[in-house]
C-alpha positions as CSV (number, residue, x, y, z in Angstrom):
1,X,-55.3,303.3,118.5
2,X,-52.8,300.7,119.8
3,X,-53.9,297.4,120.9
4,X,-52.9,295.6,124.3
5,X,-52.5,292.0,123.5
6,X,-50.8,288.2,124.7
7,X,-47.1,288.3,123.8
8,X,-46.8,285.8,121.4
9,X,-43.5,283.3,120.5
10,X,-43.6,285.2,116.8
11,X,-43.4,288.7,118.7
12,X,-39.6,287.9,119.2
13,X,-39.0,288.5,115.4
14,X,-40.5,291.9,116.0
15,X,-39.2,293.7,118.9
16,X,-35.9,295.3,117.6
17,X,-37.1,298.3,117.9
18,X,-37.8,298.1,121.6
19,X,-34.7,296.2,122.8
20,X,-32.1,298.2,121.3
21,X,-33.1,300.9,124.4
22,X,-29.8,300.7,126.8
23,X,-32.2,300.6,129.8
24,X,-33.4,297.1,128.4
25,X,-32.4,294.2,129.6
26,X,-32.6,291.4,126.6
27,X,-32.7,287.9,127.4
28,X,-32.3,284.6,125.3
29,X,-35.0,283.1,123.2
30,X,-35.1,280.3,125.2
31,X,-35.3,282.7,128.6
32,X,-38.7,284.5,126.8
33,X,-40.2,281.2,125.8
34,X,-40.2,279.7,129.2
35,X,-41.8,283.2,130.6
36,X,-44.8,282.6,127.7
37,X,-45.2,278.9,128.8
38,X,-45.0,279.3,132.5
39,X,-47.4,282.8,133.1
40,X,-48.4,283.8,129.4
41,X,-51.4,285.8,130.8
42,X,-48.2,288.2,132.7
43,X,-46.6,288.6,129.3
44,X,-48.3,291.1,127.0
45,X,-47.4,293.8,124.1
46,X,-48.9,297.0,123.6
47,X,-48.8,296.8,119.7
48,X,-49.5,300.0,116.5
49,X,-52.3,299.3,114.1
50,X,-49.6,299.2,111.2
51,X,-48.8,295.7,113.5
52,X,-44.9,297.6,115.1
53,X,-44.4,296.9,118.4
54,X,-44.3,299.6,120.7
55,X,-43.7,297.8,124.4
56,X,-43.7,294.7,126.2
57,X,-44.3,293.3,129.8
58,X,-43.2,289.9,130.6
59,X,-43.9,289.1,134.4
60,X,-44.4,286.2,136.6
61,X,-45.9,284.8,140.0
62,X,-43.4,283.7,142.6
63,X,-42.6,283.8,146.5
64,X,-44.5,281.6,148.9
65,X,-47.0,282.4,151.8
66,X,-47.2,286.1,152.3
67,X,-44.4,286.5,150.0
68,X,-46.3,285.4,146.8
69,X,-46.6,288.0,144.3
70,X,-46.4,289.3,140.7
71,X,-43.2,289.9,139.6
72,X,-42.1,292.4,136.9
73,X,-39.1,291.0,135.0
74,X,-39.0,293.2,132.5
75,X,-41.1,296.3,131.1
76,X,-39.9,298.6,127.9
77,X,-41.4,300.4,125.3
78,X,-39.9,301.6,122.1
79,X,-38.3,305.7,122.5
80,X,-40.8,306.6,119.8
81,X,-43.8,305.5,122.0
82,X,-42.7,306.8,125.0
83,X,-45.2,309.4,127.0
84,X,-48.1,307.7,125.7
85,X,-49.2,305.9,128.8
86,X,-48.0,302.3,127.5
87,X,-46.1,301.3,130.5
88,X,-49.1,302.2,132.7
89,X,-51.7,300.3,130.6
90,X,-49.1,297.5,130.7
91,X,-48.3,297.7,134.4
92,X,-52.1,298.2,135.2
93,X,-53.2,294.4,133.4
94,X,-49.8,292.6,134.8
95,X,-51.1,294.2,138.2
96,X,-54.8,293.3,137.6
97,X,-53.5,289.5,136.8
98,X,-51.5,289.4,139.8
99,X,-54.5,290.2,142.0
100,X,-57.1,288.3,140.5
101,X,-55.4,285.2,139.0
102,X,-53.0,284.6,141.0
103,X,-54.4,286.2,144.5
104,X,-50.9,288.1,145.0
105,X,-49.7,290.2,148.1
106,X,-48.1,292.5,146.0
107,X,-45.9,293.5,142.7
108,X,-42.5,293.8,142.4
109,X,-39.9,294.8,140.2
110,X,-36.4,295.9,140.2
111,X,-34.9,299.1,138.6
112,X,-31.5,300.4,138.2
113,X,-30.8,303.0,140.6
114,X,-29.6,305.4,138.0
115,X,-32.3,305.0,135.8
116,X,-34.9,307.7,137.4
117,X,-37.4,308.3,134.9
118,X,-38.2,304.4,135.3
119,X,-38.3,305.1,139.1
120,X,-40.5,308.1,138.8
121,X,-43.1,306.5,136.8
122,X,-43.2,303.3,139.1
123,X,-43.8,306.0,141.8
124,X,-46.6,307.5,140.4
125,X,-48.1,304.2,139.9
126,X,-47.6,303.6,143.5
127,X,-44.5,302.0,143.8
128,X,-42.0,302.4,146.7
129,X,-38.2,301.2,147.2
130,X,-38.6,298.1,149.5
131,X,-34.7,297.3,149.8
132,X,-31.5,298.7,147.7
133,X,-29.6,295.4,145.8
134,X,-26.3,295.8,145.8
135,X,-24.5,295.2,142.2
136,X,-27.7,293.2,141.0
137,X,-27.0,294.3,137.6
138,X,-24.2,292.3,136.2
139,X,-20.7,294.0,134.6
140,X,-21.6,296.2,131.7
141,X,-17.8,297.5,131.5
142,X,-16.0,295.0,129.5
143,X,-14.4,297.7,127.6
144,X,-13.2,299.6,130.7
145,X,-11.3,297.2,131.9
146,X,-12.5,296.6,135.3
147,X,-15.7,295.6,137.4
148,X,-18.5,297.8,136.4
149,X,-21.8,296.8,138.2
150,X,-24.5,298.7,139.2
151,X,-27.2,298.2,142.0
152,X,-31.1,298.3,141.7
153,X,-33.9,299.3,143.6
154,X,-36.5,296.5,144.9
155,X,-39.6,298.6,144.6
156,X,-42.8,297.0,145.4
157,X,-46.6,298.0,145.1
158,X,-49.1,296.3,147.6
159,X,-52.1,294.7,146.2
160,X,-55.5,294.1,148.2
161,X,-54.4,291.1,149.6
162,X,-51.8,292.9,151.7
163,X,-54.3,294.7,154.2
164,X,-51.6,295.2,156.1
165,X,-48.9,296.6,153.9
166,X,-46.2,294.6,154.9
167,X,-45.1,294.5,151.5
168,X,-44.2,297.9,151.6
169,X,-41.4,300.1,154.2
170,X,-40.5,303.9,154.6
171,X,-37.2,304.0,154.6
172,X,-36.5,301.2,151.7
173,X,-33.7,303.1,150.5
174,X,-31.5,302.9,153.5
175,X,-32.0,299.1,153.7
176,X,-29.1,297.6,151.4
177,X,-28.8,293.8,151.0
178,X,-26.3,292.1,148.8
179,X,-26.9,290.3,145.5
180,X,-26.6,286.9,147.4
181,X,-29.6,287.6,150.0
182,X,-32.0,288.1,146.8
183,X,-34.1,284.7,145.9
């Protein structure tokens, strides 16, 4: 049985095996540090008895007024733990923190458009797209030899606090915003 636990500073000597995924994003130690000393009870890992890690969540609280919420920055978990029910145990406490702790309006999180097995599960956890990004996901085609960027999906689950669901909008995938208009 795997164990939901704090992500600690050490944990960054581990995680190989979870960011070599293409759909990660990977960030700089100094970029993970400042997430575990900002909002270290929105960072967890879901970890295997033999001590291999098997996911991470690292999140944080932002926006201001009705816009304060929880915020997903990233979310993985290694292939050979996938279908498991990780992400949704992970999802479930960052989402749990964001309510209770810091008295959020909702969760948010952004996804690459392409990447639909990401956007299935964050619908079934009751995620919807709030707003398209245009090219939020910077150029990945160095080797092609031209501009290569991608856009992501703004998708946003309203917590308790939002009574009146303004967090969320039906038609969030016809709304397109640029890069720029995206604090």
């Amino acid at each position: 049985m795997s164990v939901l636990r704090p992500f600690k500073a050490t944990d960054m000597f581990k995680f190989n095996n979870i960011n070599l995924d293409i759909w990660t994003e990977t960030y700089g130690i100094g970029f993970y540090l400042s997430y575990l000393s900002r909002w270290p009870d929105l960072c967890c890992v879901q970890e295997a008895p033999s001590g291999r890690m098997m996911g991470y969540v690292l999140g944080k609280a932002e926006g201001a007024g009705t816009e304060w919420h929880g915020h997903v920055t990233a979310i993985t978990v290694a292939p050979e733990y996938r279908r498991l029910s990780l992400a949704r145990k992970m999802m479930g406490l960052l989402e749990m923190v964001s309510e209770e702790a810091y008295k959020g309006f909702f969760v948010d999180l952004y996804v690459r458009c392409a990447n639909v097995v990401a956007i299935e599960l964050y619908e079934k956890l009751g995620y919807s797209v709030y707003r398209r990004v245009r090219e939020y996901y910077g150029s990945l085609g160095v080797g092609k030899g031209g501009k290569d960027e991608e856009d992501a999906f703004d998708m946003r689950k309203p917590l308790p606090r939002d009574a009146a669901r303004r967090s969320v909008r039906p038609n969030g995938r016809d709304i397109i915003v640029s890069r720029q208009d995206v604090s």
